[in-house]
C-alpha positions in Angstrom: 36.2 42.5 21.4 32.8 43.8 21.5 29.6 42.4 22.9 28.7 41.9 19.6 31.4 40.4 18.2 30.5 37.1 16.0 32.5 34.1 13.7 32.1 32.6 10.3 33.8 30.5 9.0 32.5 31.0 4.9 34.0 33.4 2.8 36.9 35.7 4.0 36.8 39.3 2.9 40.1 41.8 2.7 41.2 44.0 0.2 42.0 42.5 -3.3 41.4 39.4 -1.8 38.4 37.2 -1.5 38.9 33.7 -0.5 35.8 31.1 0.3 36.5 28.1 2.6 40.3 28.8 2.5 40.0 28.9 -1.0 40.7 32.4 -3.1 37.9 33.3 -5.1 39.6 34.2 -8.2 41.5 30.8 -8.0 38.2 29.1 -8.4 37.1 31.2 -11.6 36.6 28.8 -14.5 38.1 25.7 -12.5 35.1 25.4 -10.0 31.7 23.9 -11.5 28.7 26.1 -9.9 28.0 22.4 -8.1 31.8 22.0 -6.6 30.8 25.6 -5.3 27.1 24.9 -3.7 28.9 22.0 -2.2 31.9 24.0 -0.7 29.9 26.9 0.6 27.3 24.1 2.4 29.9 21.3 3.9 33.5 23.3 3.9 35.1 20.9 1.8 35.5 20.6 -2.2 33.4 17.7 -3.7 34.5 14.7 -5.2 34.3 14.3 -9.0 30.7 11.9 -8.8 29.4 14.0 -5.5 30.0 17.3 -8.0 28.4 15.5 -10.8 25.6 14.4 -8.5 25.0 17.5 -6.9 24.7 19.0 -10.5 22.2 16.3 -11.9 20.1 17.1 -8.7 20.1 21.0 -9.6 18.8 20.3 -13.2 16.5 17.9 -12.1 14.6 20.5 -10.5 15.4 23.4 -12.3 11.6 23.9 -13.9 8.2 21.8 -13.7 6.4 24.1 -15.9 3.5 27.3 -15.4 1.3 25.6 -12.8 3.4 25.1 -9.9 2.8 27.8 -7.1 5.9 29.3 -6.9 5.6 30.0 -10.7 2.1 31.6 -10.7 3.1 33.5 -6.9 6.0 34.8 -9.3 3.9 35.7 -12.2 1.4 37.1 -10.7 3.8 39.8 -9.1 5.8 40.2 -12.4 2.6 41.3 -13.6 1.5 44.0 -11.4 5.1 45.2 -13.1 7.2 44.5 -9.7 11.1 44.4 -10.6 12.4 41.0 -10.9 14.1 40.4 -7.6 10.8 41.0 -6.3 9.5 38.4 -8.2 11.7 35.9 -7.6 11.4 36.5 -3.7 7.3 36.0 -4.3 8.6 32.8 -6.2 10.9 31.6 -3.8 8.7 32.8 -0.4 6.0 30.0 -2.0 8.4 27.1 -1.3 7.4 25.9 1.6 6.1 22.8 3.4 3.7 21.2 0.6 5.7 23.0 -2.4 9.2 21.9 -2.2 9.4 20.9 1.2 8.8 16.9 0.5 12.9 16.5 0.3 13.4 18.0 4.0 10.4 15.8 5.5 11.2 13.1 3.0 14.9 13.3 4.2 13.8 12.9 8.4 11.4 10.0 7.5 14.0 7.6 5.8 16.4 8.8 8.5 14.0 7.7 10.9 13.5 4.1 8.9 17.1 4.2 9.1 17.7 4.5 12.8 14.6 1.8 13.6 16.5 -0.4 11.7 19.7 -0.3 13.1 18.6 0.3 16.7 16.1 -2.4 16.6 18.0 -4.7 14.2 15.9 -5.2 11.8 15.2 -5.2 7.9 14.9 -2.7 5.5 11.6 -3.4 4.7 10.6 -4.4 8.5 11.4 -0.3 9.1 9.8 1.2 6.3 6.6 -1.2 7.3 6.8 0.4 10.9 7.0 4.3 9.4 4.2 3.5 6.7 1.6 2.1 9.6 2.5 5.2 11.9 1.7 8.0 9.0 -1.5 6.1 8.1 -2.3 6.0 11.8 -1.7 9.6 12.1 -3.7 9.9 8.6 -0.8 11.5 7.1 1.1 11.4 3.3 4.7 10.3 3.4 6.1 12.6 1.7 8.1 12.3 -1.7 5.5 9.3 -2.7 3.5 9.9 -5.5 2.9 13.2 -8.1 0.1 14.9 -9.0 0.9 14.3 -12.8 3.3 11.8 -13.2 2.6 8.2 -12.3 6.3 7.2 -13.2 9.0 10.2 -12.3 11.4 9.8 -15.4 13.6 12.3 -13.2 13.7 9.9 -10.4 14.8 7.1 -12.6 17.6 8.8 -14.1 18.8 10.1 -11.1 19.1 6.8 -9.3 20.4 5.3 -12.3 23.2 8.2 -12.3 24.3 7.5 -8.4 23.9 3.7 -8.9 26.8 4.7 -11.7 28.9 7.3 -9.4 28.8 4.8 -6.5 26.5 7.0 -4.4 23.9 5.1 -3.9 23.5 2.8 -1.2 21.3 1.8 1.8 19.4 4.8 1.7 18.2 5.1 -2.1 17.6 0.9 -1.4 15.3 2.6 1.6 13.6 4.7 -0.7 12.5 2.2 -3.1 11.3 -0.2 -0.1 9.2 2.3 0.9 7.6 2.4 -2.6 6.9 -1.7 -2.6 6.1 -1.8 1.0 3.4 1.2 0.2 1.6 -0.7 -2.5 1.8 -4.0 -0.5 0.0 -2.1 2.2 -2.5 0.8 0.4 -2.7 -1.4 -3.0 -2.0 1.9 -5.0 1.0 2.8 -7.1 2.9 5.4 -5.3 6.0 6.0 -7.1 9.0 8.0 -5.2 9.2 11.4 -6.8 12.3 13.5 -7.7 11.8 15.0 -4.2 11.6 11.7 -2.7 14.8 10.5 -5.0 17.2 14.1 -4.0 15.9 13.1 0.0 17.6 9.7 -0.7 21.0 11.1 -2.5 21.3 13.6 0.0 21.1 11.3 2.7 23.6 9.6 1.0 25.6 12.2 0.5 25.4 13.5 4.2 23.8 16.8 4.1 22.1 18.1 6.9 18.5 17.7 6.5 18.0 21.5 7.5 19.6 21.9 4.0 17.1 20.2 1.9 15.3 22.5 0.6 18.1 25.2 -0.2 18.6 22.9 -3.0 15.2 23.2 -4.8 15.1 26.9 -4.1 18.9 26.9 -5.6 17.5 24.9 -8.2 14.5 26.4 -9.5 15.2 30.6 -9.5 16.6 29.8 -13.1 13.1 28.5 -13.9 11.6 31.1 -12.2 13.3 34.3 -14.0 12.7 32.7 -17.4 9.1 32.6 -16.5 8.7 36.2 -14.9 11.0 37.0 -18.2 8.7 35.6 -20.4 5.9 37.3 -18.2 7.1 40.5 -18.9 7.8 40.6 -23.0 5.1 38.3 -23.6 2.2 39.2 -21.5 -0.6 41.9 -20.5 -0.2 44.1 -17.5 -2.2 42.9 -14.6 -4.1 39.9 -16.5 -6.0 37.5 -14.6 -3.6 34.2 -14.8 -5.2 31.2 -15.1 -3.7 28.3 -13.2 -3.8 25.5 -16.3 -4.9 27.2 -19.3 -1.9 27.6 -20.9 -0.6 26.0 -24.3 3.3 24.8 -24.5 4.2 26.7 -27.9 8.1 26.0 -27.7 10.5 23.3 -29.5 9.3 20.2 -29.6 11.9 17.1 -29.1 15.0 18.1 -28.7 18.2 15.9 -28.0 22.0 17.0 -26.9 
């Protein structure tokens, strides 16, 4: 073997044959959900039934949040200087970063570190959570995946915890999360509910992913959301137009049910 020789261990190549994990590719056609398939290529093995449907829920949950986020205007703004669309879904996706998607990584490594005070020290739930909280205001920081800009009750969050509470996923770690929200308005008197990045850091946990993973799932989750926006960019919209960042009307369907 060459010096430059190197392993993997995630999708096996050879003529006529493609198999990912062990498993063949074509085998998988129409049997494998696109969230048993996220979840192979990330932890090697196939999901459960409720860790499928979980890891699904979490993908629509954060499939779109409308014009104004930054990854959507980064997007449109290339789309309109008339880049091709896999240019502007890399300005989209390149925007996800530490303040814009990145709450479920940090969000993840705070209620693992609540977590491990807890059990190394031997103390409560709420005991840890009051020891995090008091170090980020110390520090004059924001936890993340508390509060929203818009919405002062997450409807996402709610049925997402109420879907894991019915799978059986969650546990100590969503109970965590929703300490920290009691134990925050205990301590700053303000309302700062846990977000749907806040709520996927808790199911993940859960679930056992990697932390370093976190936020491949809202980039996974949102490029549908982004090339219906570019899309929409680019049959409905002027060249080069100055985009304003929250003058925009909704003129789609209106209240819609399955």
């Amino acid at each position: 073997m060459s010096d430059l020789h190197w392993n993997s261990a995630i999708t096996k190549v050879e003529p006529n044959k493609l198999t990912v994990r062990g498993y063949p590719l074509d085998g998988l056609i129409g049997k494998a959900s696109f969230a048993q398939m996220v979840y192979l290529l990330l932890k090697g093995e196939m999901p459960s039934e409720n860790a499928s449907r979980m890891i699904e829920a979490i993908l629509v949950s954060s499939v779109d949040h409308g014009t104004t986020p930054p990854s959507v205007l980064s997007a449109l703004n290339v789309a309109s200087t008339g880049a091709p669309l896999n240019a502007s879904v890399a300005a989209g996706i390149l925007s996800i970063s530490k303040f814009h998607g990145g709450a479920i990584e940090d969000c993840m490594l705070t209620l693992k570190s609540a977590m491990d005070i807890k059990k190394g020290k031997g103390i409560s739930l709420d005991e840890s959570a009051i020891e995090i909280i008091q170090k980020f205001k110390a520090e004059n920081k924001r936890l993340p995946g508390f509060g929203h800009r818009l919405h002062t009750n997450d409807p996402r969050t709610h049925t997402l915890f109420a879907l894991a509470n019915e799978l059986g996923i969650a546990d100590d770690y969503c109970k965590l999360a929703n300490v920290f929200v009691n134990q925050l308005k205990e301590i700053s008197g303000k309302e700062l509910p846990l977000n749907v990045d806040g709520a996927i850091a808790a199911l993940l946990c859960e679930m056992d992913f990697d932390p370093i993973l976190a936020n491949g799932f809202f980039m996974i989750a949102r490029v549908p959301g982004l090339i219906a926006h570019i899309y929409e960019e680019k049959i409905r919209q002027k060249p080069m137009r100055k985009i304003h960042p929250t003058d925009v009307i909704y003129d789609g369907p209106e209240n819609r049910s399955l």
